[in-house]
FIKE-210458 format. One record per residue (C-alpha): residue number from 1; residue in one letter; x, y, z. Coordinates in steps of 0.5 Angstrom, whole numbers, plus 500, padded with zeros to 3 digits. Layout:
// residues N
+-----+-----+-----+-----+-----+
|   n | res |   x |   y |   z |
+-----+-----+-----+-----+-----+
| NUM |   A |   X |   Y |   Z |
...
+-----+-----+-----+-----+-----+
END
This chain:
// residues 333
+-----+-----+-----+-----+-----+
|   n | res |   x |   y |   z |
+-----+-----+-----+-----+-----+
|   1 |   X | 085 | 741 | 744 |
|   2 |   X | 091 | 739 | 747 |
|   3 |   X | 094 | 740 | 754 |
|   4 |   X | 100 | 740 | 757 |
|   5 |   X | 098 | 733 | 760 |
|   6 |   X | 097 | 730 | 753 |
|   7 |   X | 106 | 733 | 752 |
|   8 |   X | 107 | 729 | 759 |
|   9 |   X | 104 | 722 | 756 |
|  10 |   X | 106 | 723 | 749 |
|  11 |   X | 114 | 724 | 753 |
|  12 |   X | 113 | 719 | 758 |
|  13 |   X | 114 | 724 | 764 |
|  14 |   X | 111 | 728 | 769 |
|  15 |   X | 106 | 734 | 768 |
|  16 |   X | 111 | 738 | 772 |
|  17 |   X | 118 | 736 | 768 |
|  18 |   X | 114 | 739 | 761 |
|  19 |   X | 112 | 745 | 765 |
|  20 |   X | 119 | 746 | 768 |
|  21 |   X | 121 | 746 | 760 |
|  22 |   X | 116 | 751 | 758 |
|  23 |   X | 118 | 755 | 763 |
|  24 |   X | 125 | 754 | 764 |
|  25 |   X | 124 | 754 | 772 |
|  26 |   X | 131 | 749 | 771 |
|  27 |   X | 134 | 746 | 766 |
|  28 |   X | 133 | 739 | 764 |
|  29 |   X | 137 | 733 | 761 |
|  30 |   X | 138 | 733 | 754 |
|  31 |   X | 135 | 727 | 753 |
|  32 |   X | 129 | 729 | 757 |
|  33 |   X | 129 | 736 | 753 |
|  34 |   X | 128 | 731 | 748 |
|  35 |   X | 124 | 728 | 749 |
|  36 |   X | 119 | 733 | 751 |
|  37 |   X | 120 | 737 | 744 |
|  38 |   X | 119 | 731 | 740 |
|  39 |   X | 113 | 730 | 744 |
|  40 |   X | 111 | 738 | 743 |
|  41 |   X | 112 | 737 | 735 |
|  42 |   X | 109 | 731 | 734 |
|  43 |   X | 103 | 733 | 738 |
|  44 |   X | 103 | 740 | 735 |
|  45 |   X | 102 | 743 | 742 |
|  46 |   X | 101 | 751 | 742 |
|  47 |   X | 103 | 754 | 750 |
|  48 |   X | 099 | 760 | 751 |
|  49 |   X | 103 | 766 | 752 |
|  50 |   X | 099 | 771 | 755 |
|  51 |   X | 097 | 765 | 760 |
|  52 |   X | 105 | 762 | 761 |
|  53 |   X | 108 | 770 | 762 |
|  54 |   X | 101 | 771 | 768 |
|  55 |   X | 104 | 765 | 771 |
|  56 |   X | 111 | 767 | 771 |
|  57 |   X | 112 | 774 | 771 |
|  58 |   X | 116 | 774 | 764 |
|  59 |   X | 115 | 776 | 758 |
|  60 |   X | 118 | 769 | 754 |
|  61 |   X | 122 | 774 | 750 |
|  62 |   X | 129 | 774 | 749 |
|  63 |   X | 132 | 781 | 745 |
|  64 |   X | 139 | 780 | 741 |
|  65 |   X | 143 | 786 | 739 |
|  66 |   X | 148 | 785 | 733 |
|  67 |   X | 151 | 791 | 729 |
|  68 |   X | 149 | 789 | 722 |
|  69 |   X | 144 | 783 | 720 |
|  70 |   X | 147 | 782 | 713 |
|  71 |   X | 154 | 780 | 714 |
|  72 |   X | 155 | 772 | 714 |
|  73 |   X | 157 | 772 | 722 |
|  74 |   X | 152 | 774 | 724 |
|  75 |   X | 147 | 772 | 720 |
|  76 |   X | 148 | 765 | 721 |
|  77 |   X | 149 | 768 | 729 |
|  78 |   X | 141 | 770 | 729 |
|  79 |   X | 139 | 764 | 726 |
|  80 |   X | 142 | 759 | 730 |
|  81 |   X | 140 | 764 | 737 |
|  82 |   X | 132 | 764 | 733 |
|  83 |   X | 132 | 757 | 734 |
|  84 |   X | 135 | 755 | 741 |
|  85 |   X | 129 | 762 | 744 |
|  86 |   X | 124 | 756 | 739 |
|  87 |   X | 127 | 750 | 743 |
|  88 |   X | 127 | 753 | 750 |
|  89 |   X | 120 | 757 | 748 |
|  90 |   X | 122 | 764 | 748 |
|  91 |   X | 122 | 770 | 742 |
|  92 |   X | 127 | 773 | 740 |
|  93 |   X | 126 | 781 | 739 |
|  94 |   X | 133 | 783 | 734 |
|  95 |   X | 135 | 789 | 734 |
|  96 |   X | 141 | 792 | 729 |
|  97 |   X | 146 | 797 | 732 |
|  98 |   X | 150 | 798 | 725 |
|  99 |   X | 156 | 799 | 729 |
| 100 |   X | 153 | 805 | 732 |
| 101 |   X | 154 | 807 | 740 |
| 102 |   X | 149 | 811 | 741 |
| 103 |   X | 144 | 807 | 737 |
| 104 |   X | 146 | 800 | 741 |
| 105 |   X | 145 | 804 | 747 |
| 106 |   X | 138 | 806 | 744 |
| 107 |   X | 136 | 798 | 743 |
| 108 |   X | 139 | 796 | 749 |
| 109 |   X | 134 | 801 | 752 |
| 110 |   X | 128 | 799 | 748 |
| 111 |   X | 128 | 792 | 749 |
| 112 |   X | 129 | 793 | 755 |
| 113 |   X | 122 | 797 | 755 |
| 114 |   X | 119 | 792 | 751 |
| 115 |   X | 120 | 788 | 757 |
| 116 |   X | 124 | 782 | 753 |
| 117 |   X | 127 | 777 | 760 |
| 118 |   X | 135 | 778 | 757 |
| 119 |   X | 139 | 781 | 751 |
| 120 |   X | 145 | 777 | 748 |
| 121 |   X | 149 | 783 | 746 |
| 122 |   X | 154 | 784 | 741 |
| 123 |   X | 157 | 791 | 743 |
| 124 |   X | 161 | 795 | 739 |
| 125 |   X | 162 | 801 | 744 |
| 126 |   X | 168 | 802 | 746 |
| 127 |   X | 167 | 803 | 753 |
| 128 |   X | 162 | 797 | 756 |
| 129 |   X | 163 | 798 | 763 |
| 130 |   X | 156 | 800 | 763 |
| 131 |   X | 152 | 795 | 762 |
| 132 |   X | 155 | 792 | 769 |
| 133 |   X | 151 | 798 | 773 |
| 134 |   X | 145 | 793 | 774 |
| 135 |   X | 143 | 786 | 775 |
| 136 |   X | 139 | 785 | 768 |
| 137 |   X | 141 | 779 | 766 |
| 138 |   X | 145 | 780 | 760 |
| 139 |   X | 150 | 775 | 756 |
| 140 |   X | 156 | 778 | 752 |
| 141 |   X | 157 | 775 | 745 |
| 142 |   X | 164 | 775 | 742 |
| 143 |   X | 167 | 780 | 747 |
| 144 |   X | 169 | 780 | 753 |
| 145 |   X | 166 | 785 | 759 |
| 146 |   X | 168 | 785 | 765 |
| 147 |   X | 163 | 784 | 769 |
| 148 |   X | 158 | 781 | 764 |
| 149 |   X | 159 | 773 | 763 |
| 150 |   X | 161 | 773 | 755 |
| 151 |   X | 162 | 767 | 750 |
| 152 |   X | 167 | 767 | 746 |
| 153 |   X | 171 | 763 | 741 |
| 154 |   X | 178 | 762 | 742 |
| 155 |   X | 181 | 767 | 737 |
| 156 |   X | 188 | 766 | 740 |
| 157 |   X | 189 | 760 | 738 |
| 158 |   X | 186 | 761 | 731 |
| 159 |   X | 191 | 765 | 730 |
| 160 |   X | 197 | 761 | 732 |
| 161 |   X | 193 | 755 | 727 |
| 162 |   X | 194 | 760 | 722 |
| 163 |   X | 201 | 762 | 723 |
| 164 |   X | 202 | 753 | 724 |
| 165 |   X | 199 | 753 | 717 |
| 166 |   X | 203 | 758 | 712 |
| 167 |   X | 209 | 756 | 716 |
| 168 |   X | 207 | 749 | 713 |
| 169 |   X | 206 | 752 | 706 |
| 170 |   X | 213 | 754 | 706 |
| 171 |   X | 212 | 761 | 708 |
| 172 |   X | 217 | 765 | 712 |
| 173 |   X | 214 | 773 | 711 |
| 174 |   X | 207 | 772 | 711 |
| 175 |   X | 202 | 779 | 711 |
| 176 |   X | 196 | 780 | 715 |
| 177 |   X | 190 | 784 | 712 |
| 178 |   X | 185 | 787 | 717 |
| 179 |   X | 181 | 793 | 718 |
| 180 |   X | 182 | 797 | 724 |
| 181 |   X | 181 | 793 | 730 |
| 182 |   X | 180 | 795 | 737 |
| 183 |   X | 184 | 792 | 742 |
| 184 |   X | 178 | 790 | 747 |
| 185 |   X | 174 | 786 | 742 |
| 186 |   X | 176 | 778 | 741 |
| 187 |   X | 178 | 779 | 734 |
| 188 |   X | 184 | 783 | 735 |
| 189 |   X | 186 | 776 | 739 |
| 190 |   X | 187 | 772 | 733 |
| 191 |   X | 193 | 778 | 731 |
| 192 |   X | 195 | 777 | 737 |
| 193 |   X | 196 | 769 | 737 |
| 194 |   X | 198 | 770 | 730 |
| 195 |   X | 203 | 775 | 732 |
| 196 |   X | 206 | 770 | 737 |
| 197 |   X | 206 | 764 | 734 |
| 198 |   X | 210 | 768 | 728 |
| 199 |   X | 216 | 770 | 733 |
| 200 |   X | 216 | 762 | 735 |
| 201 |   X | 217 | 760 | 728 |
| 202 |   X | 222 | 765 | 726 |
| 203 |   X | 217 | 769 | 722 |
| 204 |   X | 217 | 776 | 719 |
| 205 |   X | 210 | 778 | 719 |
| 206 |   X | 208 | 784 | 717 |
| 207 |   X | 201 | 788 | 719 |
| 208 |   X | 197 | 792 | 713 |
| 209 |   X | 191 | 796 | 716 |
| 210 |   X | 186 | 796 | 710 |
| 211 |   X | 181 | 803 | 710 |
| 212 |   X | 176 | 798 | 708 |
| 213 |   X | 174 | 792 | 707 |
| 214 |   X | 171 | 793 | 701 |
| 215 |   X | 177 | 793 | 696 |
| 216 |   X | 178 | 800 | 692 |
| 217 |   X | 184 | 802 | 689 |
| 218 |   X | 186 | 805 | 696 |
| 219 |   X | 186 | 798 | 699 |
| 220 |   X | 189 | 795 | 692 |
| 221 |   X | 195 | 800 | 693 |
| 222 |   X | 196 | 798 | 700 |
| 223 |   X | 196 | 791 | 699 |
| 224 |   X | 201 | 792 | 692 |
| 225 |   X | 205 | 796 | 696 |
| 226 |   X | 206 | 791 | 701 |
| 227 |   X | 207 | 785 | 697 |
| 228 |   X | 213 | 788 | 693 |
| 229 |   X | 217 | 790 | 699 |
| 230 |   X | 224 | 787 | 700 |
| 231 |   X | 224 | 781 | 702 |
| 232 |   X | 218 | 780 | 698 |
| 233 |   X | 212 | 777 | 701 |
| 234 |   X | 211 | 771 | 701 |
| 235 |   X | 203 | 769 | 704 |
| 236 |   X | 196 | 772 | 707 |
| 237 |   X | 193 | 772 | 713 |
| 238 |   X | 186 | 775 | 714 |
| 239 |   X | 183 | 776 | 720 |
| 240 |   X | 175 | 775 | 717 |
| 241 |   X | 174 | 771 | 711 |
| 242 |   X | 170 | 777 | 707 |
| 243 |   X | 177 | 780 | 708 |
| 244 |   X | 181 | 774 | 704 |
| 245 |   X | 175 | 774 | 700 |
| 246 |   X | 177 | 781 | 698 |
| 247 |   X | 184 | 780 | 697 |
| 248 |   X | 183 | 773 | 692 |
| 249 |   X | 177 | 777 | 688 |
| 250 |   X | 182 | 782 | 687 |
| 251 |   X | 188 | 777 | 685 |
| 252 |   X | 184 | 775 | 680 |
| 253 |   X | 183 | 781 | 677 |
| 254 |   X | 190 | 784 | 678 |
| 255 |   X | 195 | 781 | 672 |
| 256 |   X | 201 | 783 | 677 |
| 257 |   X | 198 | 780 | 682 |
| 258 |   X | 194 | 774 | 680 |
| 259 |   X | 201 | 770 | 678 |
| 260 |   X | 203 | 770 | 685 |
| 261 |   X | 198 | 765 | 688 |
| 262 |   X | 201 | 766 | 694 |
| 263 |   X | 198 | 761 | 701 |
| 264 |   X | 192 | 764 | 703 |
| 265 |   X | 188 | 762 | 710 |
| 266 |   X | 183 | 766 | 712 |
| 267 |   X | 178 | 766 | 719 |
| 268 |   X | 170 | 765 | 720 |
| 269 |   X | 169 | 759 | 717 |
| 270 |   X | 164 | 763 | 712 |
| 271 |   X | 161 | 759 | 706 |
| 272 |   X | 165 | 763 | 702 |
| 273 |   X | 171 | 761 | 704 |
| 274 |   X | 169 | 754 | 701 |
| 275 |   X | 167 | 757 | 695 |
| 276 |   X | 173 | 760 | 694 |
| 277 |   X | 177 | 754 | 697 |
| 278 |   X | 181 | 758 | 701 |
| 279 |   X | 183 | 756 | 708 |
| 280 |   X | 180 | 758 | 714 |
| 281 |   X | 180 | 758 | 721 |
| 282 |   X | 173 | 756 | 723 |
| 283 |   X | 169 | 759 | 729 |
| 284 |   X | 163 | 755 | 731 |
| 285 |   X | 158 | 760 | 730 |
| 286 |   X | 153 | 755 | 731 |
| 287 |   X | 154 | 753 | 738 |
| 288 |   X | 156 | 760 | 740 |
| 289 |   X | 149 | 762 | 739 |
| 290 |   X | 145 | 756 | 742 |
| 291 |   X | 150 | 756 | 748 |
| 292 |   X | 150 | 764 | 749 |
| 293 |   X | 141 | 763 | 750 |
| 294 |   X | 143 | 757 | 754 |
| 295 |   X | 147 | 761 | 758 |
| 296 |   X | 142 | 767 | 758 |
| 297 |   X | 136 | 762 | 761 |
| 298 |   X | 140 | 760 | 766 |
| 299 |   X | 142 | 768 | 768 |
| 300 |   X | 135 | 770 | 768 |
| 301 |   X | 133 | 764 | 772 |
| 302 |   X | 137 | 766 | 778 |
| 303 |   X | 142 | 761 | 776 |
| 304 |   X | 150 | 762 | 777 |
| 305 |   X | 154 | 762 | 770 |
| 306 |   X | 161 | 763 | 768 |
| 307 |   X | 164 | 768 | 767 |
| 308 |   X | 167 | 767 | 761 |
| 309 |   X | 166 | 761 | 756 |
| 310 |   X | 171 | 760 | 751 |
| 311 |   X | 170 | 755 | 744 |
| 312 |   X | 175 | 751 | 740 |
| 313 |   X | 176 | 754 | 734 |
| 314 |   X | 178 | 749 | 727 |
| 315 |   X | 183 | 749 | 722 |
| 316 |   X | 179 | 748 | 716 |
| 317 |   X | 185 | 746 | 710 |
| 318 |   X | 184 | 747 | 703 |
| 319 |   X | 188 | 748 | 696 |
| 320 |   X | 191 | 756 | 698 |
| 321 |   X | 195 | 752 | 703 |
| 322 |   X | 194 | 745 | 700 |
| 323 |   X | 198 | 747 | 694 |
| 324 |   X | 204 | 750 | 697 |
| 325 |   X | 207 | 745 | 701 |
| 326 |   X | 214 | 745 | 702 |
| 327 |   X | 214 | 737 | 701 |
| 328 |   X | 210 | 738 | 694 |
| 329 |   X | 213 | 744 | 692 |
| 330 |   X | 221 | 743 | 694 |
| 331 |   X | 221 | 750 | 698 |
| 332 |   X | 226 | 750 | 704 |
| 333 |   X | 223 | 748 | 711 |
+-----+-----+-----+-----+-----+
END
């Protein structure tokens, strides 16, 4: 059988540095976490749980509550906040709010109730003041709470990107498609910079509040409105790569509108604008996950965190700007 002093041996490290890994009394290099984790794969170490959460006083559970599991965010979110609770030993309990409040509340409660050590929280309520009324260790993750450290990707920034880039493209009148977006939520940021940006560069933006993010014939005769209005619009912004999808998938069926290939650039960094090639403001979703558990380890060892930790974005550039160059295209700068 193999014990925590075969780990130690195989790592080169103390039998105290391999059980400060396992049980996150403190955190470690990277090069000594590597260490140990390549010696616990190699070895095929199996830590008792019952034993390890005797010895500590913790379950060794993280809970992650997101609104859905289906959408690409979030998905590659839970997959990239699974593998950093594996890194660090823990599991991780997903919960799934479906944008409900009563719902998120009923989740936070049960995880709670199942003893988990900390919760990763996407919240969508609209007051969130709540979760500051206790000391449970708690990380916000793409919002902002006051009170509540969060991890947030820099969606202002990623606005001013966009606007840069279909100014670069020759555009002068873009349009932005969004949902109804909260103000208190990160989101609602990239508007802003977009917004910003837009009035620095003597662009004329104009907003179109889809009912849907689904594209039926409401959300089509909204676009098509706003696309023949005078001066005609000549560029998209979407504030969410499903969103830019929608509008090409929606061009292509639409005569009237397939013609106008106008500069697109969307937001997320989802497959799905690489298999549209569209241009993208790319979130690190990745690194947001595995950080926003670093940071809820530190919380739950009794460790100090920022309040806000907030990740460069990336503008990722492909044909729906590439192609509308104004040095290619001959278009007034």
């Amino acid at each position: 059988m193999i014990t925590i002093k075969d780990v130690a041996k195989q790592a080169g490290v103390s039998t105290a540095t391999v059980s400060r890994y396992m049980n996150q009394r403190d955190m470690l290099s990277e090069r000594t976490q590597r260490a140990v984790r390549q010696a616990i794969e190699q070895l095929g170490y199996q830590p008792d749980p019952t034993a390890r959460a005797l010895q500590s006083k913790k379950s060794s559970m993280i809970g992650l509550v997101v609104p859905v599991v289906d959408y690409a965010f979030f998905s590659r979110l839970t997959d990239a906040v699974e593998q950093a609770c594996s890194r660090f030993g823990y599991k991780l309990l997903l919960c799934q709010s479906a944008y409900d409040a009563a719902k998120e509340l009923e989740m936070v409660a049960l995880l709670k109730a199942n003893k988990v050590d900390g919760i990763l929280l996407c919240s969508r309520l609209g007051d969130a003041s709540l979760y500051t009324r206790n000391e449970f260790p708690i990380i916000s993750i793409d919002r902002e709470i006051p009170g509540i450290p969060s991890i947030t990707a820099d969606n202002y920034s990623g606005g001013v990107l966009a606007a840069e880039a279909l100014y670069r493209a020759g555009c002068r009148r873009p349009l932005i498609l969004t949902t109804e977006v909260p103000e208190y939520m990160a989101m609602y940021q990239r508007q802003r910079g977009f917004l910003d940006a837009c009035a620095k560069l003597g662009m004329a933006a104009k907003v179109c509040v889809l009912h849907d993010a689904g594209f039926g014939e409401a959300e089509t005769s909204q676009i098509k409105t706003q696309l023949v209005s005078n001066p005609p619009i000549d560029g998209v912004f979407a504030l969410g790569d499903m969103i830019a999808a929608g509008y090409v998938h929606m061009a292509l069926q639409d005569a009237a509108l397939n013609h106008l290939r106008l500069p697109l650039v969307g937001f997320d960094g989802l497959d799905i604008a690489r298999l549209f090639a569209f241009s993208t403001v790319a979130q690190p979703i990745r690194q947001m996950g595995a950080r926003a558990v670093e940071l809820l380890i530190r919380r739950i060892n009794g460790e100090s965190v920022p309040e806000t930790l907030m990740l460069p974005v990336e503008y990722i550039e492909r044909r729906s700007t590439r192609a509308r160059r104004p040095e290619q295209r001959g278009l007034d700068t």
